[in-house]
DOMI-479667 format. One line per field, with one value per atom (N, C-alpha, C): residue number from 1; z, x, y. Coordinates in nm, 4 decimals. Each point is the difference from the previous one (the first is absolute). Example, Ala and Ser with C-alpha at 12.3 -4.5 7.8 and 13.67 -1.06 7.14 Angstrom:
num	[1,1,1,2,2,2]
z	[0.7800,0.0000,0.0000,-0.0720,0.0060,0.0730]
x	[1.3190,-0.0890,0.0900,-0.0350,0.0820,-0.0770]
y	[-0.5690,0.1190,0.1200,0.1050,0.1190,0.1090]
//
This chain:
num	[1,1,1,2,2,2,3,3,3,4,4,4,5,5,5,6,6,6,7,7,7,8,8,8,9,9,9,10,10,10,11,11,11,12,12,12,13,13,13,14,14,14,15,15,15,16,16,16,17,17,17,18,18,18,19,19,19,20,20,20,21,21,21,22,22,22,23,23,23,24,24,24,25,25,25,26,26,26,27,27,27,28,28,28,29,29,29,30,30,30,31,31,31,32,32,32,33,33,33,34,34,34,35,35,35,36,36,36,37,37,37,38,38,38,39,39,39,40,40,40,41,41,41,42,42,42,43,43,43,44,44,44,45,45,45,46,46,46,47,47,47,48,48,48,49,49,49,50,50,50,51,51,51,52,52,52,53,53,53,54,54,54,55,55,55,56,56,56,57,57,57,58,58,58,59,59,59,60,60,60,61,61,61,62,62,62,63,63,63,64,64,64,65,65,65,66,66,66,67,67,67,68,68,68,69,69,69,70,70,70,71,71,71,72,72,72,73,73,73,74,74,74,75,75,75,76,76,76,77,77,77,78,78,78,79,79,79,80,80,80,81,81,81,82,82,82,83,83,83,84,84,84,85,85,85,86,86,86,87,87,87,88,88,88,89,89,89,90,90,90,91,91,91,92,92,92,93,93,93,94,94,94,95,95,95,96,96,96,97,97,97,98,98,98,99,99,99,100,100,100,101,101,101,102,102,102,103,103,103,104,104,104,105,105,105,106,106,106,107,107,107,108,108,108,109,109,109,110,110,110,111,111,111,112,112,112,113,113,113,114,114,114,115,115,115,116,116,116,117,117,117,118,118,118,119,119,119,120,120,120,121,121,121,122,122,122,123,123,123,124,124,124,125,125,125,126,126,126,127,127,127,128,128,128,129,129,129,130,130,130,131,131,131,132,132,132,133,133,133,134,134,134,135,135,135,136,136,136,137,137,137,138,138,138,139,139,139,140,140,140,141,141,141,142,142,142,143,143,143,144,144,144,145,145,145,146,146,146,147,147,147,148,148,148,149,149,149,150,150,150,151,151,151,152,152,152,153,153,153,154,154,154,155,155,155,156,156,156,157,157,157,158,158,158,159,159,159,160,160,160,161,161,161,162,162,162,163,163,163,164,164,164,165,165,165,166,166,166,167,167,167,168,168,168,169,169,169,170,170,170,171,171,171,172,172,172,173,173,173,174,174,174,175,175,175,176,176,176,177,177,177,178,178,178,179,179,179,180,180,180,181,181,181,182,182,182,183,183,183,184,184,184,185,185,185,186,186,186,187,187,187,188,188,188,189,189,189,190,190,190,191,191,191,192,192,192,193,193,193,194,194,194,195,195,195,196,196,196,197,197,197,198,198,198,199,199,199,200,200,200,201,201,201,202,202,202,203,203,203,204,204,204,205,205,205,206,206,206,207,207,207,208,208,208,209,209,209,210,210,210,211,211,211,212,212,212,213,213,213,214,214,214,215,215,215,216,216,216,217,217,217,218,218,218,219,219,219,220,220,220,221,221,221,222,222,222,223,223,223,224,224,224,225,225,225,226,226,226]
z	[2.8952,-0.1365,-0.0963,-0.1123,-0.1081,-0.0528,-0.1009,-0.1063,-0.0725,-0.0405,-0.1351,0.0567,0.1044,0.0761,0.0014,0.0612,0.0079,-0.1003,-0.1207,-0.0981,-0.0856,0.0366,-0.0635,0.0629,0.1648,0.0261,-0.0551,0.0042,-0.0477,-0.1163,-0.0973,-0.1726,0.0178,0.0775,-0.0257,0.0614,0.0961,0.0588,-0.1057,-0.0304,-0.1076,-0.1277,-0.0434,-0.1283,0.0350,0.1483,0.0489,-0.0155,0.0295,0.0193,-0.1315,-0.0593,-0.2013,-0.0089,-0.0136,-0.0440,0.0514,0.1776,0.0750,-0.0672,-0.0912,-0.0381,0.1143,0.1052,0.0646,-0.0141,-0.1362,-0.0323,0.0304,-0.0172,0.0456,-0.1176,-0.0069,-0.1186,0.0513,-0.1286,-0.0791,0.1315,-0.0202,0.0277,0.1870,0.0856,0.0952,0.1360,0.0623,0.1450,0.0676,0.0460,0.0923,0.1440,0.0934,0.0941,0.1408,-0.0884,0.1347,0.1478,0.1075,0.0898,0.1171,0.1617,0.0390,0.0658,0.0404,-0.0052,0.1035,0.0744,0.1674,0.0272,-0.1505,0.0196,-0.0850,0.0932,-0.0591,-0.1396,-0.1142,-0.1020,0.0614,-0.0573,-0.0093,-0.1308,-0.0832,-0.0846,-0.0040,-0.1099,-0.0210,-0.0118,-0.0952,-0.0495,0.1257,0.0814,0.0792,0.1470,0.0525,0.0992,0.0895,-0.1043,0.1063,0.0329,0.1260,0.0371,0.0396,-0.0882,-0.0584,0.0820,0.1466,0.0599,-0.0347,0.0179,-0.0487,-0.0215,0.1701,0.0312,-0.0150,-0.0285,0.0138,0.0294,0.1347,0.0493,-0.0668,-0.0512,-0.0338,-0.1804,-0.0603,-0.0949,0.0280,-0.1125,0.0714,-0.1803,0.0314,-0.1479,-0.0698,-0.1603,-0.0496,-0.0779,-0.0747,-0.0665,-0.0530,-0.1048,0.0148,-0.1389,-0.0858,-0.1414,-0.0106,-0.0809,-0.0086,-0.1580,-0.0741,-0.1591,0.0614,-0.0973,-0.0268,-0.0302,-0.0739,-0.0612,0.0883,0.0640,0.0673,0.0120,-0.0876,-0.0928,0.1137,-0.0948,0.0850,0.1837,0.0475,0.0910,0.0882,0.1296,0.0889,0.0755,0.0327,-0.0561,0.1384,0.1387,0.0971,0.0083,0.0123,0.0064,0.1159,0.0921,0.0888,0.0166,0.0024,-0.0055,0.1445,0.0368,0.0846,-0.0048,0.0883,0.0451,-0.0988,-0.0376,-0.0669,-0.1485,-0.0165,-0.1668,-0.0740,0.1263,-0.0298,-0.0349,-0.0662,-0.0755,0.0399,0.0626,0.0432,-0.0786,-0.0831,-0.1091,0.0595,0.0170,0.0137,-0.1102,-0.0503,-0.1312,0.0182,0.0022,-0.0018,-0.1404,-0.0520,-0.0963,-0.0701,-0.1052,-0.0176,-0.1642,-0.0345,-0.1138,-0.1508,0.0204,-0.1044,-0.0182,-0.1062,-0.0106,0.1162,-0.0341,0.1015,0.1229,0.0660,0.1145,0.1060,-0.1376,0.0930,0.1313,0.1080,0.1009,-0.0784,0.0829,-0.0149,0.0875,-0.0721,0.1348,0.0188,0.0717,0.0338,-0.1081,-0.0515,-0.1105,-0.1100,-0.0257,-0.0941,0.0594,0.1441,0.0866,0.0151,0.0024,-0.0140,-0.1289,-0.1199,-0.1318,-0.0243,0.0549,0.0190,0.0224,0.1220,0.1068,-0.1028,-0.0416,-0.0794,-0.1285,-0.0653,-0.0972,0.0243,0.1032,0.0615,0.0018,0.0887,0.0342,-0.1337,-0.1012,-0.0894,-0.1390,0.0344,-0.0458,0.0294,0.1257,0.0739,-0.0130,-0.0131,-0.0564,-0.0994,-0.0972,-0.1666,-0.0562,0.0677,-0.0211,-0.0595,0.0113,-0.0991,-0.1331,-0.0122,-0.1526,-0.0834,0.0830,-0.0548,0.0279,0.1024,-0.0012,-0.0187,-0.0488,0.0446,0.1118,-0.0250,0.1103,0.1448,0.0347,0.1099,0.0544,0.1146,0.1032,0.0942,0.0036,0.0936,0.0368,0.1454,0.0266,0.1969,0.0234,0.1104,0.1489,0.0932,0.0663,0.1355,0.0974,0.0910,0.1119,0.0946,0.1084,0.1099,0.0682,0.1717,0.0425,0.0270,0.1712,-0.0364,-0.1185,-0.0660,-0.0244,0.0954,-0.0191,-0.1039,-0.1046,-0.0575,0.0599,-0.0041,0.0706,0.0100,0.0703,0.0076,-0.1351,-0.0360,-0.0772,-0.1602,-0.0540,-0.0846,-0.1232,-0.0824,-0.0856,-0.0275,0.0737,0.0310,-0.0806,-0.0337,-0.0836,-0.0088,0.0423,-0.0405,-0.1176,-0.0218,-0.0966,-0.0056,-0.0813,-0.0168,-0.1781,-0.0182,-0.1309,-0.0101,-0.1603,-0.0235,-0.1036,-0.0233,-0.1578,-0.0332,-0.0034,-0.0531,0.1256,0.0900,0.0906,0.1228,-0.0121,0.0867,0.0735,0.1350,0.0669,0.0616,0.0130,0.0899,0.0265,0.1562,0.0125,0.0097,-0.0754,0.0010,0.1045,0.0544,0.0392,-0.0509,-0.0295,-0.0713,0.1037,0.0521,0.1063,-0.1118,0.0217,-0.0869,0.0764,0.0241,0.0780,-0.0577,0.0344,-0.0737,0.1370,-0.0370,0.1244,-0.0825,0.0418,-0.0420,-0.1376,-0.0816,-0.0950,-0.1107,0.0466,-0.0292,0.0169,-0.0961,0.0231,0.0113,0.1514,0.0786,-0.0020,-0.0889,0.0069,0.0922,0.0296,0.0457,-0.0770,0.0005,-0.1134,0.0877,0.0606,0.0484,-0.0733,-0.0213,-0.0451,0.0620,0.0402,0.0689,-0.0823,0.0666,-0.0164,0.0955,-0.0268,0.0728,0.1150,-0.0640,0.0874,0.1074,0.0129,0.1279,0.0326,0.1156,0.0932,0.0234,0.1146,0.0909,-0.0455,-0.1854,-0.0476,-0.0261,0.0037,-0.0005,0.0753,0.1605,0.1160,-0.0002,-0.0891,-0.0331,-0.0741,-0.0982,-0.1061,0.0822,0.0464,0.0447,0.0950,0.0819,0.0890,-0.0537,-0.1383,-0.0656,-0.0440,-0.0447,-0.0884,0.1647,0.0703,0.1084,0.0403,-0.0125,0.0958,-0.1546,-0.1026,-0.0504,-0.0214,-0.0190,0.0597,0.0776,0.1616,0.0725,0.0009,-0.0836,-0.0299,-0.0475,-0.1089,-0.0858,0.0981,0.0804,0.0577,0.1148,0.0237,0.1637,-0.0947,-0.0653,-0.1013,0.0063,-0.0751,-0.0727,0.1260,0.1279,0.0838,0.0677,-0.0153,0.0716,-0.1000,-0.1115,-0.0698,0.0115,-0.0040,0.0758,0.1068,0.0797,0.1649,-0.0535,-0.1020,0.0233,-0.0734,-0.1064,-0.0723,0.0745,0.0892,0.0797,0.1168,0.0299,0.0897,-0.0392,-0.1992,0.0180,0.0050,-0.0093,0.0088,0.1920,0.0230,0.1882,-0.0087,-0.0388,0.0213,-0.0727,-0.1308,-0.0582,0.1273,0.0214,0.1262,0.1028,0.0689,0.0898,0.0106,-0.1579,-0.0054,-0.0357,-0.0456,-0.0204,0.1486,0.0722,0.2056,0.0569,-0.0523,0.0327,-0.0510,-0.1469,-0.0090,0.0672,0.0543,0.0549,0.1143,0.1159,0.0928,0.0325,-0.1533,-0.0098,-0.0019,-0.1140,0.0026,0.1282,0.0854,0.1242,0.0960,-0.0099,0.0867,-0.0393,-0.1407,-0.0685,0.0549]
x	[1.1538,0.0492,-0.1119,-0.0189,-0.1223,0.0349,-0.0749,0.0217,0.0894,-0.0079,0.0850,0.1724,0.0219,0.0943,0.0898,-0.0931,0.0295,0.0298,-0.1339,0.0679,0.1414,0.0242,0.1025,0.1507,-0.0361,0.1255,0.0648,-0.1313,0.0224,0.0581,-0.0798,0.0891,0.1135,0.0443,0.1157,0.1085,-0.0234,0.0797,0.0834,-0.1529,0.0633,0.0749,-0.0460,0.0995,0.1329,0.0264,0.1487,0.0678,-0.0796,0.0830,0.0342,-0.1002,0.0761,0.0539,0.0448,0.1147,0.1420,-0.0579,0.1538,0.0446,-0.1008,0.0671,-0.0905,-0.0269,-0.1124,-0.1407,-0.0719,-0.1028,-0.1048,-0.1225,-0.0854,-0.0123,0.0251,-0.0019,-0.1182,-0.0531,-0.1147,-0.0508,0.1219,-0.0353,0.0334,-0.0775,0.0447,-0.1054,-0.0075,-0.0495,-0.0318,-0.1000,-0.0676,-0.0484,0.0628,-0.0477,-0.0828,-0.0986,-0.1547,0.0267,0.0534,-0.0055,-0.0648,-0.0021,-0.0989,0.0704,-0.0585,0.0770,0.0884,-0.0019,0.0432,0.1191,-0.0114,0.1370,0.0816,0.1449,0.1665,-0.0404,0.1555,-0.0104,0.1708,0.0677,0.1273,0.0647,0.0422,0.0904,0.1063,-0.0540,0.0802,0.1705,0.0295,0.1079,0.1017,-0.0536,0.0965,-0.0338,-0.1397,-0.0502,-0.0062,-0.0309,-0.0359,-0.1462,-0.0542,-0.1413,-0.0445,-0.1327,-0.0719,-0.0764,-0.0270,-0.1416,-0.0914,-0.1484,-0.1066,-0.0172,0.0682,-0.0294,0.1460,0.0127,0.1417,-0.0095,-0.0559,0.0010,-0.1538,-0.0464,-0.1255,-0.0419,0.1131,-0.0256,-0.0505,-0.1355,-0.0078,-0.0108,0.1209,-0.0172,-0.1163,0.0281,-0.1368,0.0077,0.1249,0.0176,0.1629,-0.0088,0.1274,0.0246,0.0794,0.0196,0.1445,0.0104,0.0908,0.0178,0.1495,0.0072,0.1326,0.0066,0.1060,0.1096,-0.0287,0.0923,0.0882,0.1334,0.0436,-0.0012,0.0155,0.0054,-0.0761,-0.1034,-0.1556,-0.0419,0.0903,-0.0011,-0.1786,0.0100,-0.0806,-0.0476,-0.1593,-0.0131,-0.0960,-0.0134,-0.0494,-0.0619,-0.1028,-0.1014,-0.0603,0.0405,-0.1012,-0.1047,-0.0714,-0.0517,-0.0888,0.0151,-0.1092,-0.1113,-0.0210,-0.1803,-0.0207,0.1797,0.0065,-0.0233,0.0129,-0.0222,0.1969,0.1145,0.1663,-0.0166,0.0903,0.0336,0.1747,0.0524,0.1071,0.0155,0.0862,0.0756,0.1012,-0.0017,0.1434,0.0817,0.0859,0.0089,0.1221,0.0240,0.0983,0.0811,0.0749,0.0454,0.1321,0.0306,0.1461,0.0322,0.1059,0.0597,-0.0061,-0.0215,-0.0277,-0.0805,-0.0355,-0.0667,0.0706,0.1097,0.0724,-0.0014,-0.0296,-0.0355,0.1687,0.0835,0.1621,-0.0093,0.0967,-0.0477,0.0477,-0.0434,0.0317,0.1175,0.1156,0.1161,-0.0157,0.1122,-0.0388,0.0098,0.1260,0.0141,-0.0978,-0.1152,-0.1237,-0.1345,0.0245,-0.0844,-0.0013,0.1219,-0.0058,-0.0275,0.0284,-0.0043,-0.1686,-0.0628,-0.1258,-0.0908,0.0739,-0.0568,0.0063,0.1331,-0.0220,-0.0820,-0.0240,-0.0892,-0.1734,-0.0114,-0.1426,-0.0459,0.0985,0.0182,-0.0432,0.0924,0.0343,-0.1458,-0.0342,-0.1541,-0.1070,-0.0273,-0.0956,0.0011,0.1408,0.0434,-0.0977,0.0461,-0.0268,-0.1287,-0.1124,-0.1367,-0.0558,0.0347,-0.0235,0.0539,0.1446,-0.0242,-0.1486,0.0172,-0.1589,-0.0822,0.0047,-0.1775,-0.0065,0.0648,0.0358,-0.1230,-0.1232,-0.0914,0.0562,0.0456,0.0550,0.1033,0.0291,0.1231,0.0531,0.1537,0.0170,0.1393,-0.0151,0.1253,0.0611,0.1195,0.0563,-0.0586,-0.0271,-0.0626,0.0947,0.0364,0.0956,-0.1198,0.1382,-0.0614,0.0993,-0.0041,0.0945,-0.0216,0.1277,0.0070,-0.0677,0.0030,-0.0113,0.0933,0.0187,0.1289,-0.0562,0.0875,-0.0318,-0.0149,-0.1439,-0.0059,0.1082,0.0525,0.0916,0.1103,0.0699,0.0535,-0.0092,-0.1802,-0.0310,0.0308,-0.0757,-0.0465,-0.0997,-0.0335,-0.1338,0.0009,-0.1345,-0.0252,-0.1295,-0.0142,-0.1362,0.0191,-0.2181,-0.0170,-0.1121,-0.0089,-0.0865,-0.0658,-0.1080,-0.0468,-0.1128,-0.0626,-0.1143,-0.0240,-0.1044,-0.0661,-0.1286,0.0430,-0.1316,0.0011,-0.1373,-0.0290,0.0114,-0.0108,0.0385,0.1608,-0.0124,0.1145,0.0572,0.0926,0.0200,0.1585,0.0276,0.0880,0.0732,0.0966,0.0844,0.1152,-0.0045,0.1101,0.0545,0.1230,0.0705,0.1440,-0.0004,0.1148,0.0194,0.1749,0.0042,0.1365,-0.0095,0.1066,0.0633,0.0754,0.0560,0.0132,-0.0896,-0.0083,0.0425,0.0862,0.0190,0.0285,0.0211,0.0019,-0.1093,-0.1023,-0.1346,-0.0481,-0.0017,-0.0384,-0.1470,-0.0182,-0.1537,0.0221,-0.1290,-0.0410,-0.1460,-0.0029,-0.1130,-0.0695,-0.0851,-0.0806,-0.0930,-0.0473,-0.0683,-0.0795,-0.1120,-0.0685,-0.1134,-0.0324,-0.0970,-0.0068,-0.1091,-0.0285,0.0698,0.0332,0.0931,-0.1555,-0.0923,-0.1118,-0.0570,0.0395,0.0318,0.1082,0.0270,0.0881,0.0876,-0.0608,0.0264,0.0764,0.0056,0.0559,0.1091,0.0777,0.1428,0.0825,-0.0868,0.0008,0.0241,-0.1072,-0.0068,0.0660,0.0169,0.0925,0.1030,0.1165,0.1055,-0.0257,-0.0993,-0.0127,-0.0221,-0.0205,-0.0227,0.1344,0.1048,0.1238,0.1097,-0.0212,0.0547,-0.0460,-0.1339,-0.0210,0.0838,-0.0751,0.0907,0.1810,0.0180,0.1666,0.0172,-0.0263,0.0509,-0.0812,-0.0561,-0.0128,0.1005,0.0527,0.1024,0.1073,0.0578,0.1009,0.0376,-0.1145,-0.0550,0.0682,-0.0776,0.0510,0.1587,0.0507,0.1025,0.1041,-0.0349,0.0887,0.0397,-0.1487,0.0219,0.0967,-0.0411,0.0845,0.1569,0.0398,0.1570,0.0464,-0.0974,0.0582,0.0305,-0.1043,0.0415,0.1214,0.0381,0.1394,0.0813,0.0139,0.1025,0.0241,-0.1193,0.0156,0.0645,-0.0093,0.1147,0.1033,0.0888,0.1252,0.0325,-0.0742,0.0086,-0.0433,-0.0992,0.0075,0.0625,0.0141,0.1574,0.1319,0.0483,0.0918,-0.0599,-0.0809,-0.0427,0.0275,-0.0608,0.0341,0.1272,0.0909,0.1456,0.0641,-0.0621,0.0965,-0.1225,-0.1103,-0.0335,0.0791,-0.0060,0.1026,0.0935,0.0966,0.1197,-0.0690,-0.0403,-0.0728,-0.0790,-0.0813,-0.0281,0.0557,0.1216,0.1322,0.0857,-0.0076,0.0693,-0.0540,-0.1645,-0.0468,-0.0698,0.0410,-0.0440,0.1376]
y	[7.8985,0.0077,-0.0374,0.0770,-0.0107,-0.1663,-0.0251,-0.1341,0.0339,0.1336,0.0375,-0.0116,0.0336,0.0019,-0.0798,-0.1063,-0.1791,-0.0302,0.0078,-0.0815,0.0681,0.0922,0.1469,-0.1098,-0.0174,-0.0485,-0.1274,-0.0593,-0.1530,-0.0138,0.0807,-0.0333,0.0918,0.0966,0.0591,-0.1228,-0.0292,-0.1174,-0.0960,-0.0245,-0.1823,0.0929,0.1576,0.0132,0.0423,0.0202,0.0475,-0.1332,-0.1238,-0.1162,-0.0846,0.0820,-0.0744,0.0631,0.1392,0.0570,0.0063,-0.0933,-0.0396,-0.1560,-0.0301,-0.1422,-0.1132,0.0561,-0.1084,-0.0060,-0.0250,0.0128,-0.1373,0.0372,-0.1231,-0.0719,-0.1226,-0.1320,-0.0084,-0.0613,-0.0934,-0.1185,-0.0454,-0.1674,0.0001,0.0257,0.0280,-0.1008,-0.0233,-0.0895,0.1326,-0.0054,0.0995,-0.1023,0.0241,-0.0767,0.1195,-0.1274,0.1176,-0.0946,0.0208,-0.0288,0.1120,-0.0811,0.0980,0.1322,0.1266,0.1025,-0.0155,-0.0831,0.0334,-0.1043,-0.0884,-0.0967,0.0379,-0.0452,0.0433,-0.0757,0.0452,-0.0565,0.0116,-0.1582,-0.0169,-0.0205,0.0640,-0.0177,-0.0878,-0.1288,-0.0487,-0.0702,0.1137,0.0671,0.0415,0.0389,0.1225,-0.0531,-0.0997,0.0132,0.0741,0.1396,0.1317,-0.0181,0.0594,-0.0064,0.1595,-0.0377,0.1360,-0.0024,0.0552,0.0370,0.0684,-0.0751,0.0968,0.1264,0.0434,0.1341,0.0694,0.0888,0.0778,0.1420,0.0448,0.1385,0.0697,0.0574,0.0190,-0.0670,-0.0805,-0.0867,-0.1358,-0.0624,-0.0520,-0.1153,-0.1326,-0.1197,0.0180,0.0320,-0.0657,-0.0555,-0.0577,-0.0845,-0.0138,-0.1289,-0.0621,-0.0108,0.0204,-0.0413,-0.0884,-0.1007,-0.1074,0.0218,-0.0013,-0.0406,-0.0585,-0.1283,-0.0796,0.0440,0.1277,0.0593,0.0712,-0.0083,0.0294,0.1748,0.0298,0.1556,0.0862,-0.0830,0.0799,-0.0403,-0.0909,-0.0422,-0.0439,0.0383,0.0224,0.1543,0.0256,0.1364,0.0212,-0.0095,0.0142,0.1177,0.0384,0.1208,0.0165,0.1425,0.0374,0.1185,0.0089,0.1403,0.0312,0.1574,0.0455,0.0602,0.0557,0.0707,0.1430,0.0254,0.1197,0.0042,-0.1196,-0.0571,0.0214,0.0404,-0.0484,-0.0905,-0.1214,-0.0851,-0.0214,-0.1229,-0.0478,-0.0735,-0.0535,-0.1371,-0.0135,-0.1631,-0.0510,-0.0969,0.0281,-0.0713,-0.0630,-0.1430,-0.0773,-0.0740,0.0332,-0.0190,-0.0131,-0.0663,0.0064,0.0703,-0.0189,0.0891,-0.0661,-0.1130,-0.0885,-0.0956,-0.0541,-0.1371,-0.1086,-0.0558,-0.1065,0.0605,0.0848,0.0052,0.0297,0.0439,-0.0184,0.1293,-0.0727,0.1309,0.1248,0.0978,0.1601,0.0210,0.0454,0.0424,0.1426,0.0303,0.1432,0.1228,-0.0482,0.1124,0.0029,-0.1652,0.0463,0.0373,0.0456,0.0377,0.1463,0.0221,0.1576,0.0433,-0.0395,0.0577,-0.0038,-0.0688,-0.0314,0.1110,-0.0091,0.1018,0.1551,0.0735,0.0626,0.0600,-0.1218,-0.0031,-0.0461,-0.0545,0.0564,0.1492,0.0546,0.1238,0.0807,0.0055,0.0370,-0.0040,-0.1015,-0.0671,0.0756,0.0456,0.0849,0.1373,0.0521,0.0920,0.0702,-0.0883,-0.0110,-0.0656,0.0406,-0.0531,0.1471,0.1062,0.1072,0.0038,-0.0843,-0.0553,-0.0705,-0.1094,-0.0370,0.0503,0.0843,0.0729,0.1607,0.0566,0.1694,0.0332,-0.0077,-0.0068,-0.0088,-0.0979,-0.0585,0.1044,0.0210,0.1300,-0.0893,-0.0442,-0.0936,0.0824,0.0328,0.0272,-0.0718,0.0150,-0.0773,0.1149,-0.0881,0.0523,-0.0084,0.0659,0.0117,-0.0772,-0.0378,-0.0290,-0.0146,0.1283,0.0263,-0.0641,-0.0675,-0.0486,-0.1401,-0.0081,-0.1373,-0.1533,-0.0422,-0.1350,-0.1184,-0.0152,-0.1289,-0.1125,-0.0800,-0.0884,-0.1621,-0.0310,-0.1076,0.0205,0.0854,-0.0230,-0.0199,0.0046,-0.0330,0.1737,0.0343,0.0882,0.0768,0.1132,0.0495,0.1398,0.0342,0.1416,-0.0062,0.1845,0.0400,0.0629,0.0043,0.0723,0.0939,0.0603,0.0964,-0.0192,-0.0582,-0.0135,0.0486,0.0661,0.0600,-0.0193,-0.0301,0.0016,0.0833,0.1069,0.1087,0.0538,0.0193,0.0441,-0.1368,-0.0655,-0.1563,0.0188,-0.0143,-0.0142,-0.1352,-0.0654,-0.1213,0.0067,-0.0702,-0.0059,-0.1410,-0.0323,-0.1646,0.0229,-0.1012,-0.0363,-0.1601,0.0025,-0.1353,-0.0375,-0.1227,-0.0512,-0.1279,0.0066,-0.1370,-0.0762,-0.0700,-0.1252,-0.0899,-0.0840,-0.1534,-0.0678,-0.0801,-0.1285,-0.1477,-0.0814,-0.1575,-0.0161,0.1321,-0.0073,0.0128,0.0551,0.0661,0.1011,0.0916,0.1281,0.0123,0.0848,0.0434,0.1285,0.0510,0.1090,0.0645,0.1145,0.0229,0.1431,0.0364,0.1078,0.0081,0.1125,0.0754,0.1272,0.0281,0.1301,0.0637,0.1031,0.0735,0.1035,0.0970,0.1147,0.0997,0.0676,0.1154,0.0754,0.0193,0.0394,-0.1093,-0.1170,-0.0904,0.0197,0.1284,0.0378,-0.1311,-0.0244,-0.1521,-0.1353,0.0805,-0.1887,-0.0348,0.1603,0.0079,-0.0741,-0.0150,-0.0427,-0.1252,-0.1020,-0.1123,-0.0718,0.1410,-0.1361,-0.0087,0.0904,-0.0057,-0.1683,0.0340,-0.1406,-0.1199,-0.0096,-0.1007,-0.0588,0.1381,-0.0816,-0.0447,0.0994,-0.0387,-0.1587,-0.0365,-0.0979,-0.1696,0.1026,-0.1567,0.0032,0.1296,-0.0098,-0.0747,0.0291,-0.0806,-0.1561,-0.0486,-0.1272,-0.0640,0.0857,-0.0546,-0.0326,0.1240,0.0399,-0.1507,-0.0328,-0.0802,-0.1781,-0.0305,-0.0938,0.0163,0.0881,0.0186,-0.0287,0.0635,0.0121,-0.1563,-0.0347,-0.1669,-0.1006,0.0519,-0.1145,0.0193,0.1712,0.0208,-0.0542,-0.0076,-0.0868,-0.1387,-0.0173,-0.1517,-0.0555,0.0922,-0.0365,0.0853,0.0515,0.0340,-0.0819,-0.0825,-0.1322,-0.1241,0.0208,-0.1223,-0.0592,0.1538,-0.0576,-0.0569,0.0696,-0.0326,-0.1596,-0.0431,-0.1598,-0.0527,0.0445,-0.1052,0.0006,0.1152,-0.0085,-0.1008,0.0123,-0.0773,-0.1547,-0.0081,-0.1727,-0.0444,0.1161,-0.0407,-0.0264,0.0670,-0.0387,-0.0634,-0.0292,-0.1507,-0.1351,0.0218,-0.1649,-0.0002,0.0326,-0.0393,-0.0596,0.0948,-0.0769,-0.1109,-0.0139,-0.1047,-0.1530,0.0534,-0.1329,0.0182,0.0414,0.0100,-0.1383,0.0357,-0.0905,-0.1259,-0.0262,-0.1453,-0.0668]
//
């Protein structure tokens, strides 16, 4: 992939994500750590491995601002660009339920859409994909965007985990065959991150009504043999 390319994907990226309302603040923590170590999120104690299929960490952005959340960046050999963006719906940080998860989800959509409002330049249309399963349950869509003679392809997956909405943003060049390949393996692999989490914490509130029972036909037994 040329420079012009790269840098083509990069600023198209960050202006898709101001016009979804998740834009990059001012006042933000950049944490340079080294490439090959996890980063754990706070917030969510999800863990971000270096490597994720041919992506490989290169950095970490932190704002206080719940809004703007947390903004995990991977990129490859191809000069693609992976974002993972953790975030919520307001300043106070109240969770996201489902029904402001989907309306969300819509108006992302709807956002990406409508980037030929602001740019007439710009050609963005929905891009199919057979035999394509949404990963874990989340919100997935391709795209097809152009500005002039410049081609790239997005892909956008969006979830609700703990009450925090994680997004992921993917962009390539359509002339890297192979990355179609990748991204898919990318939203797949942090799907089932989410999914892996999500599932453990179900076992475990479905485990408790079993030990509340438990200790209710322990006491008796207990006062049996005092």
């Amino acid at each position: 992939m040329t420079c012009f390319h790269r840098t083509f994907l990069t600023g198209a990226v960050a202006g898709f994500l101001c016009l979804c309302g998740v834009s990059v603040a001012e006042a933000q923590d950049i944490f340079r750590r080294p490439a090959m170590e996890a980063f754990v999120d706070k917030d969510t104690l999800l863990v971000f491995p270096a490597q994720v299929d041919t992506f490989q960490k290169v950095r970490v952005r932190k704002n206080e601002n719940p809004v703007f959340g947390t903004v995990v960046r991977y990129e490859n050999e191809s000069g693609a660009c992976a974002d993972v963006y953790i975030y919520s719906l307001d300043n106070a940080a109240k969770p996201v339920n489902r029904d402001m998860y989907e309306k969300h989800c819509m108006e992302t959509d709807q956002g990406i859409l409508n980037l030929p409002v602001q740019n007439p330049k710009i050609k963005v249309e929905h891009l199919d994909a057979p035999g394509r399963k949404t990963s874990g349950g989340g919100y997935e869509a391709f795209y097809r965007i152009q500005n002039g003679s410049t081609r790239m392809v997005s892909v956008l997956y969006l979830a609700l985990y703990k009450g925090k909405l994680v997004k992921v943003r993917i962009s390539y060049s359509p002339e890297d065959t192979d990355e179609v390949t990748h991204a898919r393996l990318f939203v797949d692999a942090i799907a089932a991150m989410l999914n892996k989490d999500a599932s453990a914490d179900a076992k475990k509130t479905e485990a408790l009504p079993n030990n509340k029972a438990a200790g209710k036909t322990d006491a008796p037994e207990s006062g049996a043999q005092s």
